[in-house]
N, C-alpha and C positions, 0 to 999 in steps of 0.2 A: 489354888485357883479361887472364883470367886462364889464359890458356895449361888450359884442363881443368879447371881448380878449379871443377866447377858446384855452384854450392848453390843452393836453390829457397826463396825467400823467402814465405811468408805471415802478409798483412796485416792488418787488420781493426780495428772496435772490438769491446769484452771483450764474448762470448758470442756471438758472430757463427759460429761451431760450425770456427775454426781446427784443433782436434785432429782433430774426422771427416773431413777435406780431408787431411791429413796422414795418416792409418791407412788413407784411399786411394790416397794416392800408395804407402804401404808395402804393398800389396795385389800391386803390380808389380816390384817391385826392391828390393834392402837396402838401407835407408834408417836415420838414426837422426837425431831428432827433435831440436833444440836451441834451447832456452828462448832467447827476446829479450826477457822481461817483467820489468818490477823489481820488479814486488811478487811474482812465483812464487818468487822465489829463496830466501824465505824459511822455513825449516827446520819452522817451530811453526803455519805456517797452510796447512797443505794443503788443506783445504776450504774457508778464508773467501775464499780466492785464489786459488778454481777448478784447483789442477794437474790433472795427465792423473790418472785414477784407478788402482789396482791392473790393472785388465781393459785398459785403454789401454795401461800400459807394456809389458804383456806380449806388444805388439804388435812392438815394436820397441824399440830402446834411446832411451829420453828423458833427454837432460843438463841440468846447470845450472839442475834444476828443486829447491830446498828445499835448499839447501846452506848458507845462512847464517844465524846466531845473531839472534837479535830485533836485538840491542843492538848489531849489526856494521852497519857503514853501506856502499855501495857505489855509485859512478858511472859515467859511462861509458867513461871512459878504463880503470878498475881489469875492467870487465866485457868489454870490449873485447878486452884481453889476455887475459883466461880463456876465448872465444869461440874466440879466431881458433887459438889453441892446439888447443882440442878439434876444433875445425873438421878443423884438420891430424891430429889423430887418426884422425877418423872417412874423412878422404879415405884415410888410410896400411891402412884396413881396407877398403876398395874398395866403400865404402858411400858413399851419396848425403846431403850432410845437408840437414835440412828447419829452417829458421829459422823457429818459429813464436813468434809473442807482439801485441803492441800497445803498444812502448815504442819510437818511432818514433825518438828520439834514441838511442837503442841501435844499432837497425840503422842506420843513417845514417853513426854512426860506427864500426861495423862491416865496414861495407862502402867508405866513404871515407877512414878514417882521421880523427885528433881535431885539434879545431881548432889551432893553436899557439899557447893563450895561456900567456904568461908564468904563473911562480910567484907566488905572492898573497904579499904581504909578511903578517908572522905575525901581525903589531898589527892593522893590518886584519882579517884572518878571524879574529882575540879579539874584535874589536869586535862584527863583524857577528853571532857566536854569541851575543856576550852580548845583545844585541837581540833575537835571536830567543828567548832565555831571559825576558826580562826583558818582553818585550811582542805575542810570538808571532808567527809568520812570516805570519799574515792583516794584520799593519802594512804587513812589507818590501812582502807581494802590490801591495796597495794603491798602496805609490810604484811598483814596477818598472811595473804600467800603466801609470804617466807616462812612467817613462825607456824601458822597453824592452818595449813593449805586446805586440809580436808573440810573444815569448819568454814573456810573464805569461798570453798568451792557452793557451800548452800545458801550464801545470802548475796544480794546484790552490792553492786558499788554503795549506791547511793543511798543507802538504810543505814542513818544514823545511830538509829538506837542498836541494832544488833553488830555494827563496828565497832561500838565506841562499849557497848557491854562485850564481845571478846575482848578490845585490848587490855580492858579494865582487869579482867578477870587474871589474862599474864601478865599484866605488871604488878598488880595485886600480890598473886600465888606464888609464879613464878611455874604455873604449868595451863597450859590451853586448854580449851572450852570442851577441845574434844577429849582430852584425857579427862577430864572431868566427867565428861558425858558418858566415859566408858566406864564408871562407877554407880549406876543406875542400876536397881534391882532387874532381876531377869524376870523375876515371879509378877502378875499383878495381881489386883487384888478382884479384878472384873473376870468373868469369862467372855472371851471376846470372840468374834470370827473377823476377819479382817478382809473386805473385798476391793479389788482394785478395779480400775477402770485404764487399759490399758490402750494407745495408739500411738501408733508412730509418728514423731516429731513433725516429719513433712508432711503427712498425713492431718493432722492436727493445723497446721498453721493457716491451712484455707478458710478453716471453720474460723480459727482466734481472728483471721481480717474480717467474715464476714460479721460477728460476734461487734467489733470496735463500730461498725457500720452501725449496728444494731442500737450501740449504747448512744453514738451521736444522734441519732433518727430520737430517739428518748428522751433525750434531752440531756446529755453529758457534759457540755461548754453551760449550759443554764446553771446546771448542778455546780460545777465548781464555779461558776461565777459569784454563786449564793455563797455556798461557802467562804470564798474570799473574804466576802462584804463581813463576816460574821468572826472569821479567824483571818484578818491579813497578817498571818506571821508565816512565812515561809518557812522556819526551822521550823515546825509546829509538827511534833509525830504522826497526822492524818496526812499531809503533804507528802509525804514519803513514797506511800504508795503508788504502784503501777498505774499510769491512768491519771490519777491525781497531781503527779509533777509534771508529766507531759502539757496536760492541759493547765496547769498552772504558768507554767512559761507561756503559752499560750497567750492566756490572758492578761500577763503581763506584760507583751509586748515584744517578747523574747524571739519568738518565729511565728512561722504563720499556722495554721490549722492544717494543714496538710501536714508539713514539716513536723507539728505535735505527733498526727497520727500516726506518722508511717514511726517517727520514735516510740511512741506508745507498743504499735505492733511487734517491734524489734528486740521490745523490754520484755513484751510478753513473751513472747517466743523462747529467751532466755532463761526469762524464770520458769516457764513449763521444761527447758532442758531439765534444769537444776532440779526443778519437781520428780523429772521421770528417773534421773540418776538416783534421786534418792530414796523413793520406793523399790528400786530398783535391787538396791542393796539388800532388804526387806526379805527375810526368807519365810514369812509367816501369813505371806497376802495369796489368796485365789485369785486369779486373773480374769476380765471379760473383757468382750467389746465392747465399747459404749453403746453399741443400739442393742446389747444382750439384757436391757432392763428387766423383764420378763423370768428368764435367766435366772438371775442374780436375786430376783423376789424366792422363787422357787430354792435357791440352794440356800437363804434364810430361812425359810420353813422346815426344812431336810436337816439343818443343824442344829433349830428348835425342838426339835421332835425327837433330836438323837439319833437321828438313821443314818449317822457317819459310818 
């Protein structure tokens, strides 16, 4: 285990109320908040991708939230190392850190280390990009449910980057992402406690509509409209995201704003499936309500303290 290195992991699918669990854990102890989500990371969509708001940061120091450029791509090997770095920051400042997000292959490899697949020969990953160019990654989606179902089951259609890195990886090896992934140390080097935030899908989905309300009221068509101006490249990996394609067709004339919304809603909803399956699977998470904030501050103190 991790000799002291504790960081406190929280779980969930997107809007399950992770930041209020977390500005109660920071209610007790210096704690600084460190993003695990792949689409927060992105610089130009603070609002369509939920980050912690002005009043939230002000709570505690939040990282590796809006750091990167629409048009910059990032995995979890490349996110892993800027993680475990700040990690080491935040522990060298005698601060607690709070890993909050819902990009379950993030923290997995965060906290396990990445799997050891080989380098992708280069012809391959031209080919497999230009497939993704040429006939869009809801093709690739489509075969990896054949070849590697379990894998196809946690990412969506339209995520370029994480279709077009599985296919790469089986034409590459010649074995899938997930046999790969099941070669990942069991030990980590952190000691961790791992809390979820758990609700039921229908239960969830009144919040996620009034949530999208939320983000439009905020300015979300503004926001990607900015963005456009800045990156009009539709392949462009910031595009990808929930929220950010909706409204992207949006604005390009594609459907109307409604039409974006009620699509936006439907993606969400999905990807919170996918989210809840896959903690689901998880045998190492404490479970709460989302309004057990309070809670969940309390059994991080009780774990600090050893009184397991």
């Amino acid at each position: 285990m991790g000799r002291g290195k504790h960081v406190v992991c929280l779980v969930g699918p997107t809007g399950a109320g992770k930041t209020a669990s977390a500005l109660a854990i920071a209610a007790d102890r210096p704690v600084s908040v460190v993003n695990f989500d792949s689409r927060q990371v992105y610089r130009e969509f603070p609002v369509i991708t939920a980050q912690p708001d002005p009043e939230e940061r002000a709570v505690c120091p939040h990282l590796l939230y809006g750091f990167l450029d629409t048009d910059q791509a990032i995995n979890a090997a490349a996110f892993t190392d800027m993680a475990r770095e700040t990690i080491a920051e935040v522990h060298a400042q005698g601060r607690l850190p709070i890993l909050v997000g819902g990009t379950g292959m993030y923290l997995k490899t965060l906290l396990f280390g990445i799997a050891p697949i080989p380098p992708i020969p280069e012809d391959v990953r031209e080919a497999v990009l230009e497939r993704v160019r040429l006939e869009g990654p809801q093709r690739l989606h489509r075969e990896l449910e054949e070849i590697d179902p379990a894998y196809a089951g946690k990412i969506h259609p339209n995520d370029s980057q994480r279709n077009a890195r599985a296919m790469e990886v089986w034409l590459g090896t010649g074995r899938t992402l997930s046999d790969w992934h099941g070669e990942q140390h069991n030990e980590s080097e952190y000691d961790y406690l791992k809390v979820g935030l758990k609700v039921a899908l229908d239960d969830l989905t009144p919040h996620l509509d009034r949530r999208i309300d939320i983000m439009l009221e905020r300015g979300a068509v503004e926001e990607a409209r900015a963005a456009w101006e800045n990156c009009p490249d539709p392949e462009a990996p910031g595009w990808s995201g929930i929220g950010c394609a909706e409204l992207l067709q949006h604005i390009r004339g594609a459907m109307s704003l409604d039409e974006a919304r009620q699509k936006w809603l439907h993606n969400t909803r999905q990807y919170a499936k996918r989210q809840l399956t896959w903690f689901n699977r998880e045998k190492d998470i404490e479970w709460f309500d989302p309004g057990e904030a309070e809670a969940v501050a309390r059994r991080v103190s009780d774990w600090l303290s050893g009184s397991d």
